[in-house]
C-alpha positions as a LaTeX table, in Angstrom:
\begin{tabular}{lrrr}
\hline
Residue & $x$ (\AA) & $y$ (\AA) & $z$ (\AA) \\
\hline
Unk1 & $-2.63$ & $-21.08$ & $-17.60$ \\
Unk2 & $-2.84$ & $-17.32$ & $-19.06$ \\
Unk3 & $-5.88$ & $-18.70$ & $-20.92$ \\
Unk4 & $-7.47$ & $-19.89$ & $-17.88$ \\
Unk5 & $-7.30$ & $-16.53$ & $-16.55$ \\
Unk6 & $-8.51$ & $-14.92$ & $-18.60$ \\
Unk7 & $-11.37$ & $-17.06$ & $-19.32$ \\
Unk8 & $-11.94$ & $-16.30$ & $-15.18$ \\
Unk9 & $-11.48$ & $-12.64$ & $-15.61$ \\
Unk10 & $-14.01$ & $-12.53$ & $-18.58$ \\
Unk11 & $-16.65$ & $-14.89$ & $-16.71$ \\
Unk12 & $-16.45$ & $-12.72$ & $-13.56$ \\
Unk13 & $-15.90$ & $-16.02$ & $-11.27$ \\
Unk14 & $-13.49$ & $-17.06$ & $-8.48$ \\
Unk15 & $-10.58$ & $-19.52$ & $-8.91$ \\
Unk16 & $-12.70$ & $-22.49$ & $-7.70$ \\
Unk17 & $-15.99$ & $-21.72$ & $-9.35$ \\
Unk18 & $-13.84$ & $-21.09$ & $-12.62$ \\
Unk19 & $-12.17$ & $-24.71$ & $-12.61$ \\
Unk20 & $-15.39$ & $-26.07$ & $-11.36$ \\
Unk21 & $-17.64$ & $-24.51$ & $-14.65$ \\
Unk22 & $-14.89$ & $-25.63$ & $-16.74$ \\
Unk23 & $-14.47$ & $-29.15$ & $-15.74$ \\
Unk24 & $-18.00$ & $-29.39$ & $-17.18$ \\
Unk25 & $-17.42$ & $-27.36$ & $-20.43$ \\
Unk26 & $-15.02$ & $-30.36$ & $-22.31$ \\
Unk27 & $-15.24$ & $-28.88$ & $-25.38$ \\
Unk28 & $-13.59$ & $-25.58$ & $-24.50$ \\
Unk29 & $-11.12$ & $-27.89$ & $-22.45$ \\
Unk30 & $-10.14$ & $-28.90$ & $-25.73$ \\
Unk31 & $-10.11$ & $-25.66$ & $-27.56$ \\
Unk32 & $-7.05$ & $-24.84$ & $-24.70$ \\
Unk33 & $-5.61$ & $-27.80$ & $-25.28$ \\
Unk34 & $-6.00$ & $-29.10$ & $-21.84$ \\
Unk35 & $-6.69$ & $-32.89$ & $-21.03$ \\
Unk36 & $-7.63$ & $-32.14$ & $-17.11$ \\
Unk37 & $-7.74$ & $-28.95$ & $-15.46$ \\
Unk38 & $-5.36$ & $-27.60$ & $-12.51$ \\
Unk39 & $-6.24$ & $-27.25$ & $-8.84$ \\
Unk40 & $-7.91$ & $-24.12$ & $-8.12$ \\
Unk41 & $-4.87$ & $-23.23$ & $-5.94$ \\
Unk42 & $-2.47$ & $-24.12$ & $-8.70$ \\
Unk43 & $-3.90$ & $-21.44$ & $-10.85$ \\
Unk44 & $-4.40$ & $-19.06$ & $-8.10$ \\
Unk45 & $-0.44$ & $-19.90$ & $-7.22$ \\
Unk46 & 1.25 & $-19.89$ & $-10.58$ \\
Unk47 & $-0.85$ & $-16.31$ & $-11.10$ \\
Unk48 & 0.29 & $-14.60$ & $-8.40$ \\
Unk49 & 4.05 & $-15.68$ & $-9.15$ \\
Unk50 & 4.62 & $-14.31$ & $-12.55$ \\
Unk51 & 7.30 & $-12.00$ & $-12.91$ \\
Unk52 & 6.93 & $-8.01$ & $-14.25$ \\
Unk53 & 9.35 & $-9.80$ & $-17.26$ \\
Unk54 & 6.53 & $-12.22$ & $-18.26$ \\
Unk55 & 3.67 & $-9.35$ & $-18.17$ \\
Unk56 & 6.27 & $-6.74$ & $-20.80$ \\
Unk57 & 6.85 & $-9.52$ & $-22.90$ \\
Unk58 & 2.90 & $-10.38$ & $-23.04$ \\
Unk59 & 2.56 & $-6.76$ & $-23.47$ \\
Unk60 & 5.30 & $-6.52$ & $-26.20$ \\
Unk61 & 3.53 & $-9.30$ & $-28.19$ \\
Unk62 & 0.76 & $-6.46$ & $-28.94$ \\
Unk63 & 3.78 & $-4.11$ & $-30.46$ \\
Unk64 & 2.53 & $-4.29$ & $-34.01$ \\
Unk65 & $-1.01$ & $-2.90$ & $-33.14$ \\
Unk66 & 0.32 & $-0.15$ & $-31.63$ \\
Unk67 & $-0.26$ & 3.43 & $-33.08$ \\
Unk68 & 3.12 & 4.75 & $-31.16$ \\
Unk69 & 0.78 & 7.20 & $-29.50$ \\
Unk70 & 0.44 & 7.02 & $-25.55$ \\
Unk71 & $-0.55$ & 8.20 & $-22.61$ \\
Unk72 & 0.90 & 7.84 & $-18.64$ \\
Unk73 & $-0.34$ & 7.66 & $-15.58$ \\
Unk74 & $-0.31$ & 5.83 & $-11.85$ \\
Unk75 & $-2.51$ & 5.25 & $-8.86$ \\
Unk76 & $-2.08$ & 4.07 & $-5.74$ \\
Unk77 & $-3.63$ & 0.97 & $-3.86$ \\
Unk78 & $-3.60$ & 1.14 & $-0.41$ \\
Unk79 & $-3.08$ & $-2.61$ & 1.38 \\
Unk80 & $-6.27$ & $-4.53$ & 3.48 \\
Unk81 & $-5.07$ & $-3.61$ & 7.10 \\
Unk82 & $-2.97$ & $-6.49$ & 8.31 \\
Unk83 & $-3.22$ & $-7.24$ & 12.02 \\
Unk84 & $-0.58$ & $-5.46$ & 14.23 \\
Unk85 & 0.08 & $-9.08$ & 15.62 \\
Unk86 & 1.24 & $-10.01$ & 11.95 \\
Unk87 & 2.89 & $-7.03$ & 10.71 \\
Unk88 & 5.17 & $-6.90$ & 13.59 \\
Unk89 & 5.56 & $-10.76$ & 13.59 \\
Unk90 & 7.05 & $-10.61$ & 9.99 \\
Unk91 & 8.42 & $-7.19$ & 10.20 \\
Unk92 & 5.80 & $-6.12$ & 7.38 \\
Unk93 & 5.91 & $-2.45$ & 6.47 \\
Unk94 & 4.25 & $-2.04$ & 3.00 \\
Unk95 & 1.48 & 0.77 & 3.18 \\
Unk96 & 0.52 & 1.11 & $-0.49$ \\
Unk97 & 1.41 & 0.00 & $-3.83$ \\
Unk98 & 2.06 & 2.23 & $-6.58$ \\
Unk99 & 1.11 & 1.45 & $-10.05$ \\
Unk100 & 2.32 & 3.13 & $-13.62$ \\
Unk101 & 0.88 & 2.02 & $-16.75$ \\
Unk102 & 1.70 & 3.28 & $-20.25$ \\
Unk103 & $-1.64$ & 2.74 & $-22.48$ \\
Unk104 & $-2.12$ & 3.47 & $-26.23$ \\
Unk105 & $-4.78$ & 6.07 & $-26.63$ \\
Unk106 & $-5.76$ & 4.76 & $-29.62$ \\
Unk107 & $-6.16$ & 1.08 & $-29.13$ \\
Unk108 & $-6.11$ & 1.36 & $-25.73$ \\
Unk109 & $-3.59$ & $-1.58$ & $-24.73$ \\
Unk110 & $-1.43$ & $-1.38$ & $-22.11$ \\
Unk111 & 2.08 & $-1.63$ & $-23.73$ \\
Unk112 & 3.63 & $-1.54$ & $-19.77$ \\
Unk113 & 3.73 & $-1.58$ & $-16.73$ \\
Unk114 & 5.87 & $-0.66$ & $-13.05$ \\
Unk115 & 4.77 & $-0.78$ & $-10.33$ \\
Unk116 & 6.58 & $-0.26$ & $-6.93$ \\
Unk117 & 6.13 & $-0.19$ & $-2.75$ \\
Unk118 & 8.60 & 2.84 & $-2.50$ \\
Unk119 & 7.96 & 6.76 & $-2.80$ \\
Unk120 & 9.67 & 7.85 & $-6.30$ \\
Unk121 & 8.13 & 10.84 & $-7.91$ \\
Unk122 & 6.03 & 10.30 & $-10.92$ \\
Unk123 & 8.93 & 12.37 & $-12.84$ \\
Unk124 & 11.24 & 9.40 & $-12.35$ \\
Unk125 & 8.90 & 6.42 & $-12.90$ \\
Unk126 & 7.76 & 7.97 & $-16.04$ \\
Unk127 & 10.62 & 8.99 & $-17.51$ \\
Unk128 & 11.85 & 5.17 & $-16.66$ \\
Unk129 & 8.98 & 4.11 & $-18.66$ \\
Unk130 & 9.45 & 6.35 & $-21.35$ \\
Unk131 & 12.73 & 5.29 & $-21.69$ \\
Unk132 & 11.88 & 1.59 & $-21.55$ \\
Unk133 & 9.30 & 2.20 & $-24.79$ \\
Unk134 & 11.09 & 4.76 & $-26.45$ \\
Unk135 & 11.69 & 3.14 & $-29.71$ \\
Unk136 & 7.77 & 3.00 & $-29.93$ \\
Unk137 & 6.41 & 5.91 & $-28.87$ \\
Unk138 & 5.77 & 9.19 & $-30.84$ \\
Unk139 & 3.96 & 11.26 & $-28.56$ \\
Unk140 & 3.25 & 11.05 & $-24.85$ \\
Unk141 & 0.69 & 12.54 & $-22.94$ \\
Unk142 & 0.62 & 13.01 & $-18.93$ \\
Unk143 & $-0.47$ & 15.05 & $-16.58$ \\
Unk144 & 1.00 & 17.62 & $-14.36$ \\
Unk145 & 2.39 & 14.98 & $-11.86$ \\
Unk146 & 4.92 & 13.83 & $-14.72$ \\
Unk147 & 6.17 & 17.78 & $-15.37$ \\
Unk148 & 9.99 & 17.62 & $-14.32$ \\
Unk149 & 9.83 & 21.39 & $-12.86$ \\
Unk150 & 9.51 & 21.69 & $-9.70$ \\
Unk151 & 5.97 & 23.55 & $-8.60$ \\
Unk152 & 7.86 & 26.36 & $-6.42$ \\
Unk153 & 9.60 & 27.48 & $-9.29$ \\
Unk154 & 6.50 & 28.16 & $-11.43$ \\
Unk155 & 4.59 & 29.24 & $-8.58$ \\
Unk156 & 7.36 & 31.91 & $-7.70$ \\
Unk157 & 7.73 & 33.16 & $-11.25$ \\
Unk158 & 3.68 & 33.43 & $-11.14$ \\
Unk159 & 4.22 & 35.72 & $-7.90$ \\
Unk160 & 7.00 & 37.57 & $-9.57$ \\
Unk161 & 4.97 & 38.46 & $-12.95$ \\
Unk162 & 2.01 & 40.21 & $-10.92$ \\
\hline
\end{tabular}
């Protein structure tokens, strides 16, 4: 199924158009290892249900290319607008997603992941993720977002030193 994927992800296609293209391609079928292909729907399903565990072992498979060099850093996604009908109907209240990744600057892999709907500072996510990879990483870059002082207190000393 990861194969499938990514076969969709490198073609540029939608779920259906990607099992369609493929039910006519036997010979890569084959390659895969596949006698018939899923339902569009299957793959769509069984993608959207795999666990953060699954995605840091598929990025922990990649732990002998990496250089132990890294760099961190999140964005946010904002959700599509949901009607109010629906939001209030299922008591939905997520606004944004917030996602950290932790990429080899050399290879450029991503070695992990987090990703979460609440508001933690990028101080705690990061040093989570640190944590998480520490046994692999010997040097980590990040910007100011990830600096565990607090911006009053160098701002005040700033104030203080004119």
């Amino acid at each position: 199924m990861l194969t499938l994927h990514a076969l969709r992800l490198e073609m540029g296609k939608s779920y259906r158009v990607t099992v369609d293209l493929l039910s006519e391609m036997p010979g890569i079928l084959e390659e895969i290892g596949l006698t018939r292909l899923p339902h569009y729907t299957v793959l769509r399903t069984w993608f959207a249900r795999i666990p953060t565990t699954t995605w840091r072992a598929f990025f922990g498979a990649s732990v002998e290319k990496r250089t132990g060099h890294a760099a961190i850093d999140s964005t946010g996604f904002d959700r599509d607008q949901p009607s109010r009908h629906y939001a209030n109907r299922t008591h939905y209240r997520v606004r944004a997603l917030k996602v950290t990744t932790l990429v080899d600057v050399e290879t450029l892999y991503i070695t992990d992941i987090h990703s979460t709907t609440s508001k933690k500072h990028d101080t705690k996510i990061g040093s989570q993720v640190a944590r998480r990879n520490a046994d692999d990483l010997r040097s980590l870059a990040a910007d100011r977002g990830y600096d565990a002082k607090p911006s009053a207190t160098n701002s005040a000393k700033t104030a203080s030193d004119r």
